[in-house]
N, C-alpha and C positions, 0 to 999 in steps of 0.2 A: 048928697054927695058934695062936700069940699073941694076949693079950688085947689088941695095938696095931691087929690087921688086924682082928678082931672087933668093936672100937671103930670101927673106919672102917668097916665093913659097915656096923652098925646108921646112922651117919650116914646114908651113901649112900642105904640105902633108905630112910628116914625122909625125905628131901629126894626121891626119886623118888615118895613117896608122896602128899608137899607138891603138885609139879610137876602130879601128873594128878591130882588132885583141883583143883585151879586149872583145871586146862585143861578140868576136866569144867564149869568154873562152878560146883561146888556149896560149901556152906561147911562148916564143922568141924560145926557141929551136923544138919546136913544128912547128913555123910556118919557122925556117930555114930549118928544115927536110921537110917538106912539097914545098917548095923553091929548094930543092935541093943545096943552100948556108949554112956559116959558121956562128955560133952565131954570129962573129964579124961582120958580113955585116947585120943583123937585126940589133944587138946594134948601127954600126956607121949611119945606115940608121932611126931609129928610136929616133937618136938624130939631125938630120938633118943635119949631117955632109957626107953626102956621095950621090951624083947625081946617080942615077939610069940611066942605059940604057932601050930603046923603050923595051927588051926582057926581063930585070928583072923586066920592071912594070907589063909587061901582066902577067910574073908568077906569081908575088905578088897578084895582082888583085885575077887572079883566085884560087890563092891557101886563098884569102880573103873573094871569092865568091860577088868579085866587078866585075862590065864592066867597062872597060875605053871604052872613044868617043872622040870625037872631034866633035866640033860642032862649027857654025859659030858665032862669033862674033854679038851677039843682039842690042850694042850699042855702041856708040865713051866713055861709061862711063871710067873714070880709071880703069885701070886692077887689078893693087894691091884692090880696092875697093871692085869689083865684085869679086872678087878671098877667100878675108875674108870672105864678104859674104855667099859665095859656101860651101866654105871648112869648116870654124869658125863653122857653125851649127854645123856640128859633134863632132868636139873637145872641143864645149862648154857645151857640154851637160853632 
């Protein structure tokens, strides 16, 4: 995987993070106090300037009232593709 499709991950999910945190009504400081992190790690993370660790996504998730999974691989499709796909629904709405 390329640092080009890596680069569009972190966007994607930074903006689906954006999307349901909006949709939850809450605000940045809202959802850092709930995080138990600093405004600046929602702001740099919600600009997609900042990789998450395995432990801040599961806090995120749940303090979003998201599951994370993992799930196998459906198809040889491109990843960045299926990935817009996935993700894009929510941020384009």
């Amino acid at each position: 995987m390329d640092e080009k499709i890596l680069y569009e991950a972190r966007k994607l999910i930074a903006g689906f993070i954006v999307a349901r945190r909006r949709e939850l009504g809450i605000t940045q400081e809202q959802l850092a106090e709930k995080c138990g992190v600093g405004i600046a790690t929602i702001k740099r993370l919600e600009l997609g300037k900042f990789w998450l660790n395995l432990k801040q996504l599961l806090i995120i998730c749940h303090s979003l009232d998201l599951f994370f999974f993992v799930g196998e691989k459906e198809s040889d499709e491109d990843y960045s593709k299926v990935m817009r796909e996935r993700w894009g629904k929510i941020t384009n709405n």
